[in-house]
Every structure is written in C-alpha cells, then in structure tokens.
C-alpha positions as CSV (number, residue, x, y, z in Angstrom):
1,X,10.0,-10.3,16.7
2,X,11.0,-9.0,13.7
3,X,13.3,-10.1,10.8
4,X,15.9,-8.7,12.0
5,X,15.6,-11.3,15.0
6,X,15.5,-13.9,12.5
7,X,18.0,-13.2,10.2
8,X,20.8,-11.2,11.9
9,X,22.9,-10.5,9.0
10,X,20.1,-7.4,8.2
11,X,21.5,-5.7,11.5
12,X,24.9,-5.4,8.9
13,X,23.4,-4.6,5.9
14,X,22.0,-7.4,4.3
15,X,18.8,-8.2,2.5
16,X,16.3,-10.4,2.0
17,X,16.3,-11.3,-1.5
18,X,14.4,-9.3,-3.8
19,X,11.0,-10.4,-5.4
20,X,11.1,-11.2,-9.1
21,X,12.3,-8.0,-11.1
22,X,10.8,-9.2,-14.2
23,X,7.0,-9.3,-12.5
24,X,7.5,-7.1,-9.6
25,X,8.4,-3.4,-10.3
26,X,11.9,-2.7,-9.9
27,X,12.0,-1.1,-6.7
28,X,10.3,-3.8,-4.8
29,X,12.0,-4.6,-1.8
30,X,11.6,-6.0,1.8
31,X,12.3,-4.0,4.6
32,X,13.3,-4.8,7.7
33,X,9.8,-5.7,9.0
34,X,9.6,-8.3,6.1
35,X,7.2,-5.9,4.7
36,X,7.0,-5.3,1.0
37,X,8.0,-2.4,-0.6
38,X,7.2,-0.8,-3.3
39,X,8.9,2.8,-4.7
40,X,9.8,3.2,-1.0
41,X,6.6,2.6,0.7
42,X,4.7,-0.1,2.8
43,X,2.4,-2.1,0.6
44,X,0.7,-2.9,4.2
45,X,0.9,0.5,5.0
46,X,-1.2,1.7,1.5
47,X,-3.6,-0.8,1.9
48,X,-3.9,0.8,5.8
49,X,-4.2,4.2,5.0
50,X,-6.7,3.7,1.1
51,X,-8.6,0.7,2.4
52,X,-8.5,-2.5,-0.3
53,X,-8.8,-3.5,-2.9
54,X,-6.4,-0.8,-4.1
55,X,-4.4,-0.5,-7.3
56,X,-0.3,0.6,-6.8
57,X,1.0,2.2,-9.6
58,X,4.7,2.8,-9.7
59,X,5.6,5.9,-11.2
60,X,9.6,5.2,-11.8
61,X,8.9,1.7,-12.8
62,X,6.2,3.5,-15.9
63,X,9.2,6.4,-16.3
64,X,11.9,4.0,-17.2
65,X,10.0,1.4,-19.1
66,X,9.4,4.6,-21.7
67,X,12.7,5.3,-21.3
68,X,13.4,1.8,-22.4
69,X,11.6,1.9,-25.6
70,X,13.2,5.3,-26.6
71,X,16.9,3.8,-26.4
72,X,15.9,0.6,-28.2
73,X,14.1,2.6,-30.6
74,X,15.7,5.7,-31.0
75,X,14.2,6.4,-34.5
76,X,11.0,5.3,-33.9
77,X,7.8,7.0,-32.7
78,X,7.0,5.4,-29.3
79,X,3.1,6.0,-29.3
80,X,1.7,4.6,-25.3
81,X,-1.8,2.5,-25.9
82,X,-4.0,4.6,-23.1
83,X,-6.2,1.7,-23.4
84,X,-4.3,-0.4,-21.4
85,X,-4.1,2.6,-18.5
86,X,-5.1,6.0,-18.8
87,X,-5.4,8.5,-15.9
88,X,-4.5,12.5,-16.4
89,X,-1.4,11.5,-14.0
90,X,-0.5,8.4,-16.6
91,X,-0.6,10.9,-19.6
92,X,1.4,13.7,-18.4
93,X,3.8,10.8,-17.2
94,X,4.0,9.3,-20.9
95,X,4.6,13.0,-22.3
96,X,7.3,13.8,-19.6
97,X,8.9,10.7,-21.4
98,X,8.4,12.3,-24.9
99,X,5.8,9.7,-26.1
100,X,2.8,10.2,-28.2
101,X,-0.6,8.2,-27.1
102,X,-3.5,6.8,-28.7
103,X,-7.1,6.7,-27.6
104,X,-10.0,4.9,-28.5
105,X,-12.9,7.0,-27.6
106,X,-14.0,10.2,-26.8
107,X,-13.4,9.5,-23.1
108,X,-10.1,8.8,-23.4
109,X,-9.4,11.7,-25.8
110,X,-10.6,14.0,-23.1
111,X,-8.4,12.4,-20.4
112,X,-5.6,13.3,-22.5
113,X,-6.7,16.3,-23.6
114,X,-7.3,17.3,-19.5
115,X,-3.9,16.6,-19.1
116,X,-2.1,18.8,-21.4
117,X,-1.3,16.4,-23.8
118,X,-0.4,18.0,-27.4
119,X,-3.3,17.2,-29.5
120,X,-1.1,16.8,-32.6
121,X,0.4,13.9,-30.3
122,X,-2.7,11.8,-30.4
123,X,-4.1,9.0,-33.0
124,X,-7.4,8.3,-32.5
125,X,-8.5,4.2,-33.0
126,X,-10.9,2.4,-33.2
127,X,-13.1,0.0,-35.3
128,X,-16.5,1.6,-34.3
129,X,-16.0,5.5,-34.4
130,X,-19.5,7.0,-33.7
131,X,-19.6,10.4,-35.5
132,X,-19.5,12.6,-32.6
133,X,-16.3,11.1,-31.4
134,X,-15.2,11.5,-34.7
135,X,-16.5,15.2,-34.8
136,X,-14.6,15.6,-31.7
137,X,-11.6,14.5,-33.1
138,X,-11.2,16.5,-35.9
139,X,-12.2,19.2,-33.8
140,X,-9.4,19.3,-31.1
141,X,-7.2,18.7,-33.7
142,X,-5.9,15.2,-33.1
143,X,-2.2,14.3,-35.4
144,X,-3.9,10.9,-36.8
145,X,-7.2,9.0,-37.1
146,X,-6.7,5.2,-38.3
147,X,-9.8,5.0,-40.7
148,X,-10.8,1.1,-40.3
149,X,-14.3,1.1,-42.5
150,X,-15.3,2.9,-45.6
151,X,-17.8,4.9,-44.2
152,X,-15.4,6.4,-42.1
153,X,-13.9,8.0,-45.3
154,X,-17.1,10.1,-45.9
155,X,-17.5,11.5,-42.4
156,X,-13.8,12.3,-42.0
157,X,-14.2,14.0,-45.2
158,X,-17.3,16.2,-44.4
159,X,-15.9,17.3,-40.6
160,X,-12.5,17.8,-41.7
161,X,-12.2,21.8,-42.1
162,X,-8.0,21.6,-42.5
163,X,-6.4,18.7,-44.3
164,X,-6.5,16.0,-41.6
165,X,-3.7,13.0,-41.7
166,X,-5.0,9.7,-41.4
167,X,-3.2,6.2,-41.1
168,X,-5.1,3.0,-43.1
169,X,-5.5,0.0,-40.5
170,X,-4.7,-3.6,-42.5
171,X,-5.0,-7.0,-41.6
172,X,-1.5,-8.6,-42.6
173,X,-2.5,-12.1,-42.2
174,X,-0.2,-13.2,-39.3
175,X,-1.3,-15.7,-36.7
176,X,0.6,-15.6,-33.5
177,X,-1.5,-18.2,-31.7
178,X,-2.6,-16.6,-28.8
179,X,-5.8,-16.2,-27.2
180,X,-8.2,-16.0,-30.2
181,X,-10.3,-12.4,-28.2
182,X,-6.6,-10.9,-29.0
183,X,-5.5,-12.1,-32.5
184,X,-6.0,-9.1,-34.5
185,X,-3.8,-10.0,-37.1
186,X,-5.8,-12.7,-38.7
187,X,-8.5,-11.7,-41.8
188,X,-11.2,-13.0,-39.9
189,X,-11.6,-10.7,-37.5
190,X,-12.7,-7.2,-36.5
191,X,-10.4,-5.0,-37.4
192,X,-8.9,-3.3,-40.6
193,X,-8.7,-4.5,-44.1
194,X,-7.4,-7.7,-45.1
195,X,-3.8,-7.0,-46.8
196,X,-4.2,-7.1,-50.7
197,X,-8.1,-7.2,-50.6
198,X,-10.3,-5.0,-53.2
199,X,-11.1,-3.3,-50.0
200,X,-7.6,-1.8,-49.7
201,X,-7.6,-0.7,-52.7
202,X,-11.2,0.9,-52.9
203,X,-10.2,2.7,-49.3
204,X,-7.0,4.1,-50.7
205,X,-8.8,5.8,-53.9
206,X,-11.6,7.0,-51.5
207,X,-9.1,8.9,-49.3
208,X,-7.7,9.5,-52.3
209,X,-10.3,11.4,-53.8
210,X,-11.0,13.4,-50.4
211,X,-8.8,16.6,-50.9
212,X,-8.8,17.3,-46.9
213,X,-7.6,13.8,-45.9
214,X,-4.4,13.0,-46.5
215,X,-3.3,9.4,-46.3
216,X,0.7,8.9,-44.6
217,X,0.9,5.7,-44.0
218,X,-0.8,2.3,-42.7
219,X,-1.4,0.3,-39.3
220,X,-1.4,-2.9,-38.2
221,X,-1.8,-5.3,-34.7
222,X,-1.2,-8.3,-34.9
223,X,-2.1,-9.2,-31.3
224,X,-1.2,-9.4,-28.0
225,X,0.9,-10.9,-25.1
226,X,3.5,-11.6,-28.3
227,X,7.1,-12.6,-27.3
228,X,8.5,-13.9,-30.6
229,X,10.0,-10.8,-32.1
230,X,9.7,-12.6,-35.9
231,X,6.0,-12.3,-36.1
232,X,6.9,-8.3,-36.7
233,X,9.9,-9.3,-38.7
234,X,6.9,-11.0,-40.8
235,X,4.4,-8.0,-40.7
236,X,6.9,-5.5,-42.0
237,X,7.6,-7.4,-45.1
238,X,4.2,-8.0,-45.8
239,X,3.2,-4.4,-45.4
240,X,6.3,-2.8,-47.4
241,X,4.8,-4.8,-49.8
242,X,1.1,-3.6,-49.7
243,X,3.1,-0.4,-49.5
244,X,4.5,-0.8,-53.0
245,X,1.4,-2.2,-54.0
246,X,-0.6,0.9,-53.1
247,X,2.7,3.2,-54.5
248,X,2.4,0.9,-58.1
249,X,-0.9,1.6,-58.5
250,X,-2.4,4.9,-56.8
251,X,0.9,6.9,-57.5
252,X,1.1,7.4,-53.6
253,X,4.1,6.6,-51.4
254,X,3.0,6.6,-47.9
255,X,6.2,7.7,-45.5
256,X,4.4,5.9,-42.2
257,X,4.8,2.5,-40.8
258,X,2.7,1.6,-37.4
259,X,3.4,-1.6,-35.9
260,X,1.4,-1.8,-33.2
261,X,1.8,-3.2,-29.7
262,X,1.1,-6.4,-28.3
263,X,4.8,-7.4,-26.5
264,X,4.1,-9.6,-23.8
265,X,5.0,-9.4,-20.3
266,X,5.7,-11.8,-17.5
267,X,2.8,-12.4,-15.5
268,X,4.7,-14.9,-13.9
269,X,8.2,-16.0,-13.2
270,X,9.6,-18.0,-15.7
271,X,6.7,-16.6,-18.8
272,X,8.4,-15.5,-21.6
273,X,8.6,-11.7,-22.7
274,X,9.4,-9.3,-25.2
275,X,13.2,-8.6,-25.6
276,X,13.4,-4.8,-26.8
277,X,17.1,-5.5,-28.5
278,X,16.0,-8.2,-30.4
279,X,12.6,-7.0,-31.4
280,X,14.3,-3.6,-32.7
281,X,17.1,-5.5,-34.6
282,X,14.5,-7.8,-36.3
283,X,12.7,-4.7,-37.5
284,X,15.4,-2.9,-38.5
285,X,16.4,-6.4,-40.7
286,X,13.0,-6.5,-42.0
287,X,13.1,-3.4,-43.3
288,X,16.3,-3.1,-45.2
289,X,15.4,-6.6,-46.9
290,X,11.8,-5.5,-47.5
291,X,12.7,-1.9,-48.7
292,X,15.2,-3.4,-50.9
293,X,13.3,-6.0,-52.9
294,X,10.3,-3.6,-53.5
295,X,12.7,-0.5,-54.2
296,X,10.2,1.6,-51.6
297,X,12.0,4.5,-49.5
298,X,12.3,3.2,-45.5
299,X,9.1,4.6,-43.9
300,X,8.9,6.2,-40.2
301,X,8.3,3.2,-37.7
302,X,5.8,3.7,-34.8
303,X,5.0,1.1,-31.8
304,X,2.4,1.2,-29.7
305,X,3.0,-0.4,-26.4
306,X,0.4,-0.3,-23.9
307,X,0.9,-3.2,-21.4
308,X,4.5,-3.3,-21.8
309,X,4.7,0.4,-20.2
310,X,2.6,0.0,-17.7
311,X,2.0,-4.0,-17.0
312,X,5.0,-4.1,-14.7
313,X,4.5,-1.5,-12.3
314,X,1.1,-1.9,-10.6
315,X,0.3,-4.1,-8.1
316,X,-3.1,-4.8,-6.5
317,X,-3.5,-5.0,-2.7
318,X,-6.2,-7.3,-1.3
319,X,-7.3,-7.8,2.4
320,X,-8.2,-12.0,3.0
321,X,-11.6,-12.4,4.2
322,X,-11.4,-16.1,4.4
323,X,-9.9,-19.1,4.6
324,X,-11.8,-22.3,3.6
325,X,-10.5,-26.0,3.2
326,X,-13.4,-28.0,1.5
327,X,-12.0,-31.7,0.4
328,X,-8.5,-31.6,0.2
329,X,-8.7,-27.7,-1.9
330,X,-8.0,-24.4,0.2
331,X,-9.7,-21.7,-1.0
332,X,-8.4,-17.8,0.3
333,X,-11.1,-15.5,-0.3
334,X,-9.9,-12.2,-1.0
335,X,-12.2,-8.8,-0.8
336,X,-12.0,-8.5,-4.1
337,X,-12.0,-10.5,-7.6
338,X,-13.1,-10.5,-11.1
339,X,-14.7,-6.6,-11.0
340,X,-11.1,-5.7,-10.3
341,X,-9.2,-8.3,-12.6
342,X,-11.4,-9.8,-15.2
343,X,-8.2,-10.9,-17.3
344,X,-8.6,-14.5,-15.6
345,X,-12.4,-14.9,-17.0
346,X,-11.8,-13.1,-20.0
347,X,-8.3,-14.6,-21.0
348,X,-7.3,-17.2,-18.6
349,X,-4.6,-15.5,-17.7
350,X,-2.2,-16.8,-14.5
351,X,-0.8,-14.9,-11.9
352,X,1.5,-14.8,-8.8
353,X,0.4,-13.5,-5.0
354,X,2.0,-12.8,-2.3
355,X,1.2,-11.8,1.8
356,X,3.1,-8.4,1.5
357,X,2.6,-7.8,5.6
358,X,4.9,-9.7,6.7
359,X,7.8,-11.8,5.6
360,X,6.8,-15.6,5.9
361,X,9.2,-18.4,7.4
362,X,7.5,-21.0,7.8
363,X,5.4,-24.0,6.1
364,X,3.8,-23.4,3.2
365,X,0.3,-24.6,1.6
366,X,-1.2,-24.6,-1.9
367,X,-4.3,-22.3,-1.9
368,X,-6.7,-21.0,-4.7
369,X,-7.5,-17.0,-4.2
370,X,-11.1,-16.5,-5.1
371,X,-12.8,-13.3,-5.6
372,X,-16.0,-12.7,-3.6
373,X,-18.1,-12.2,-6.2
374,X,-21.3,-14.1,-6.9
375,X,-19.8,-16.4,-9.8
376,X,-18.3,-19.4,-9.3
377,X,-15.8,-18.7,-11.7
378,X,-14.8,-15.6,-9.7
379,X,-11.4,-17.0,-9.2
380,X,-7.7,-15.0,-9.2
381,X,-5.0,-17.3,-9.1
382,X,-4.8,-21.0,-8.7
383,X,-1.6,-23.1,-7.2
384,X,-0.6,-20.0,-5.1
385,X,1.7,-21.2,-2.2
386,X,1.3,-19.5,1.0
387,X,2.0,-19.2,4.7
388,X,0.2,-22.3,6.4
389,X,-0.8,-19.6,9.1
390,X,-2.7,-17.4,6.8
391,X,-5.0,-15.6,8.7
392,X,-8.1,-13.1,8.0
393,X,-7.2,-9.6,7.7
394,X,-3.2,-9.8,6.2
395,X,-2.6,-8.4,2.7
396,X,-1.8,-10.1,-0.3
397,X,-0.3,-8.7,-3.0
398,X,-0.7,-9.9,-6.6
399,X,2.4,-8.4,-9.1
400,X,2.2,-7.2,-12.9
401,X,-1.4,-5.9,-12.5
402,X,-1.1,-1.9,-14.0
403,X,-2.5,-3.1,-17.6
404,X,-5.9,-3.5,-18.4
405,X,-7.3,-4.1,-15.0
406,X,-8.7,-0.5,-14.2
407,X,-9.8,-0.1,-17.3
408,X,-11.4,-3.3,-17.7
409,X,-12.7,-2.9,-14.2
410,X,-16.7,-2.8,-13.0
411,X,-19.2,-2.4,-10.1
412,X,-20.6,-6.0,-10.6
413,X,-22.6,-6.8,-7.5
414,X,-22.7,-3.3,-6.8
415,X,-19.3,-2.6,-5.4
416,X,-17.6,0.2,-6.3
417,X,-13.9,-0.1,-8.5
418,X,-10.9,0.7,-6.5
419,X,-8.6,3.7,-6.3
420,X,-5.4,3.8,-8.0
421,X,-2.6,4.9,-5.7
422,X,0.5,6.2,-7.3
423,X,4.3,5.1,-5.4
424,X,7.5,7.4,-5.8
425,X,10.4,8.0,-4.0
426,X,8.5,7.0,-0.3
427,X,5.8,9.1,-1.0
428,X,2.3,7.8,-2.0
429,X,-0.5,9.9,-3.4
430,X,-4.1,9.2,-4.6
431,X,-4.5,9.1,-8.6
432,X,-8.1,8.1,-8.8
433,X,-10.4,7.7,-5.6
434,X,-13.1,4.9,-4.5
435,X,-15.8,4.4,-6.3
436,X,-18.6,5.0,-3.6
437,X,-22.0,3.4,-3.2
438,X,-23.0,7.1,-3.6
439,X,-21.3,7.4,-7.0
440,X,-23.7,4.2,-8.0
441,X,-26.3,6.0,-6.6
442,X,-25.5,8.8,-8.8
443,X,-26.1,7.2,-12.3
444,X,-29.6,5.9,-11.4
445,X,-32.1,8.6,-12.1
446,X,-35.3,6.2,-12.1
C-alpha cells in the first residue's frame, strides 16, 4: 500500500504537506511513496546507494541562500565563512554566486585554492597563524589577512614581497548572550583587540610603520547563532567610532568595515532566525547615524556568513540500529552520533528528526536518538516523536545539518567520518567519499 492508497486526493494532484521550509531545504518534498525528498531525489534511496551515516548537501538550497544575501546586501561584500563547510565543490559553488571566502588555515586555503578560487578573493583568519601558513598566504597572494596579535605585524612585514592589505580584528564589547564557546565579541576572550585599548593603538602604528602592509580597514564577530539584528546596529557605531579614533590620531582613514557572521538559523521549528531585511536596514541606519556624528566617510561593509549559507541545506541520513525502552524512556540508537554532530556536546544544541522512508500514519511515541558511541553523553536529539512501529533498519533524517558538522567531524572510536553527497535537480553525486578503516590505517606509521 502506498500513500496514494491512503490519501486518494494524491491520484489528482495533491500533496502531502511540505516539511518545515525554514529547517528543511526548500525543495523537500514527499513523493508519492511518502518518501522524503530532497532536490528531487530519495533520501531512502541515497542512504541505499552511499551507505549511512551520510551528509546531503543541497546544492540549489546553498545557490539561493547566496543569492539572498547579494539582494539584501547589494553593496556589500558577501564573504562565505569556509569554516563552517568547505569542499572544492562548496567553493566553486560560492564563486559561481560571486562571493569572496575566508579561511582559517593552510588547509582550507588550499581547498580553495584547488578549486579555482581567485586568490585576491580570499581573507585569511585566525587568532593562531603559524608562520608557514602565514608564509603561504602571502605567497599565493591572498586579498586580506586579519592580523589579531602583535607579533603577527613583524612576520607579515618580513614575508611580504608586494604591499599586502591587511584588516585589524577588534573586540567591540558587545554581549549577545549566547553560548559563552561563541561569544567573540566580549574583551575577555580569544580574539582581536579590545575596542579603544593601548593595544589598538600600538597595532595601528606598528602596521603603520611597515611600508609593505597596508592597513584598509577593521574586523569584528561578535558571535554566533545571533537573531537580533541590533547587536550589529551596536557594533557599527562602536567601530565608526574606533574608526575616527584611529583617523584622529594616526592620520589614517581606513575605507573597510567587516561585520562578521554569526546569523542564526532555525535548528528547529519555531527557533528564531536572522531576518536579512531587517538586519541590512539596521546597518544601513547605523551607519548614516554613526558616520554622521563622527564626520567619517561610509566605509565598504563586508559579512561573513558561514552557517547561514549552508546550515539549511544539508541533512544527515542515519540507519536505526536499535530500539530500547528502559523505565518509561525509549532510546533509538542510530549508527551514528557525536563523531558526526558534536554540536549537541559542544553547544547543546537541539534538533528535529524524522523517518524519511516512509510516510508515517499512525501513533506516535517520544523517543531520545542516541549515537553509538562509547559516551554516555553520545546523544542527538531528545523529545523526538516518532512512529510507534519504528523498526531497525528505516532511515531517519535529521534537518539543518550542512554547518559545522563535517568540519567538526572525527573518527572517535575508530569509525571513519561520512561522505558528503551533493542533491540537484534528481541527480545525486558524491562530493567527499567514506572515510575507510584503511584511510585510519594510513596515518599510523608506528
């Protein structure tokens, strides 16, 4: 029997309501086999054909989402975050799109590079920049390097052979309350220099003093998963002003403005996100007012979404191993877990799953998805209602998983990461294989 037994008016048309469009990518459907769909293919049929776990990326869902941020920002420099998801396929997607990207390491720098990526397109970040990654930097010629400790001053300044442009990271003082591993905006952390410090100042006449670096601007993040558009109102006044400061004393008027990323996603129906319109009409406010009471020329805006590119449009496939009810709690163990999606330990972050092989109709119980990994905190998703007939072997699917799960992923108990299966028009294609046991194997040379 299939749904079209069950609900007849699918013989004339009709469908079965779509999932969520503001966790699920947009073309996620059900076909007539109840079967979730994703860019036109069978999520049962993926996790078939590449095994599970598996990543699905959807390539239209990452296309339009840059697409979004170029119309709401059609001034700005739209620059992807590779750290939240960077393949060769992802960057030559992001550069169709006519975004710039910015890496954090070597390895990501040569991902980009691989894929044709204009090297004048990429800004190099990070708060620990070895010298060889810096070395490499300067030497394929990135656009930017965001210097975020003094003695980065002295080695840019020795490897540079051509002037080299270089952003100033700064701490603007801005608490948006999240999770305290992603509030980056606060002085007491990591990154940057605190806004107003001695430390600005004595970075700015370093640079200054380097003729082949050549300070355009300044950075900041003020953290992540952010969906009140007023914290950047906030952080654009307080850095036209350090702006000014910097013009006032040094004689320098810097012409760029980096803003970051952090806009949060739904993880979850009913979470809160990131409205583009409003977030690009508070910005554009901000920077009138703060322009105007400093008497400073409007610098060149750049954001840096990551997770709101690419968040949205993957989805991670699991098969169920087992089903356990152990006093009064059902526990569905998945054959996966926290060495695919360590967000949960790391951030206690929620989210949603669903069986995508079927479409089901009938009761319903409250089950916890745990990994099956040898921690007991190895847990996906709590609350999760699901068919009462659950059985071993069906595929779940658990939406808004494309940011920060592959690149966050390990082989923790020795099991290889999964592959990353791009979606498109009914066509499916492999972006990154398995990890074997043999590729383990590999590494260990003892």
């Amino acid at each position: 029997m299939t749904l079209l037994d069950i609900f007849p008016s699918l013989r004339s048309g009709g469908m079965l309501p779509r999932l969520d469009p503001a966790v699920w990518p947009r073309e996620t459907h059900y076909d007539p086999d109840g079967r979730i769909t994703v860019g036109g293919v069978a999520l049962a049929d993926i996790a078939d054909q590449y095994g599970t776990p598996t990543y699905v990326l959807d390539e239209g869902e990452v296309r339009e989402r840059c697409r979004a941020y170029r119309r709401a920002f059609p001034d700005a420099e739209i620059i992807y975050a590779g750290k939240a998801l960077l393949t060769r396929t992802v960057a030559e997607w992001i550069g169709d799109e006519g975004l710039s990207l910015d890496v954090c390491s070597a390895g990501e720098l040569t991902t980009a590079l691989s894929s044709w990526t204009d090297p004048r397109r990429i800004i190099l970040h990070g708060n620990g920049k070895p010298f060889a990654e810096l070395e490499t930097a300067v030497n394929c010629g990135v656009g930017r390097i965001v210097i975020d400790s003094l003695t980065e001053i002295p080695l840019l300044a020795a490897l540079a052979t051509r002037p080299q442009q270089v952003l100033l990271r700064i701490s603007p003082d801005i608490d948006v309350h999240g999770h305290p591993a992603v509030r980056t905006g606060v002085t007491d952390q990591k990154f940057g220099f605190p806004i107003g410090s001695d430390l600005v100042a004595e970075a700015v006449e370093r640079i200054a003093r380097q003729s082949n670096l050549d300070l355009i601007g300044l950075h900041c993040h003020i953290g992540s998963q952010i969906y009140d558009p007023f914290h950047y109102g906030e952080a654009v006044r307080r850095m036209i002003g350090e702006m000014a400061r910097i013009q006032a004393a040094f004689g320098i008027t810097l012409g760029d403005l980096d803003l970051g990323g952090g806009h949060a996603v739904a993880y979850r129906s009913g979470d809160a996100e990131m409205n583009l319109a409003e977030l690009a009409d508070i910005i554009d406010d901000g920077l009138d007012a703060a322009c105007a009471r400093h008497g400073f020329p409007r610098p060149k805006i750049a954001l840096e979404p990551g997770r709101a590119i690419v968040a949205r449009a993957g989805v991670t496939l699991y098969r169920v191993l087992s089903i356990k009810h152990i006093e009064g709690r059902t526990f569905v163990t998945v054959d996966g877990g926290m060495s695919d999606n360590p967000r949960v330990a790391l951030y206690g972050a929620h989210y949603e799953a669903v069986v995508a092989n079927r479409h089901p109709t009938g009761p319903q119980m409250t089950a916890t998805i745990a990994g099956r990994y040898c921690e007991a905190g190895d847990i996906l998703a709590t609350d999760i209602r699901l068919p009462a007939d659950l059985r071993p072997g069906e595929v779940l699917a658990v939406p808004c998983t494309g940011a920060y799960h592959h690149s966050l992923a390990s082989s923790y108990n020795g099991v290889g990461r999964p592959p990353i299966v791009a979606v498109n028009d009914g066509q499916s294609r492999e972006l990154v294989r398995r990890e074997t046991i043999a590729d383990l194997l590999a590494r260990d040379v003892g």
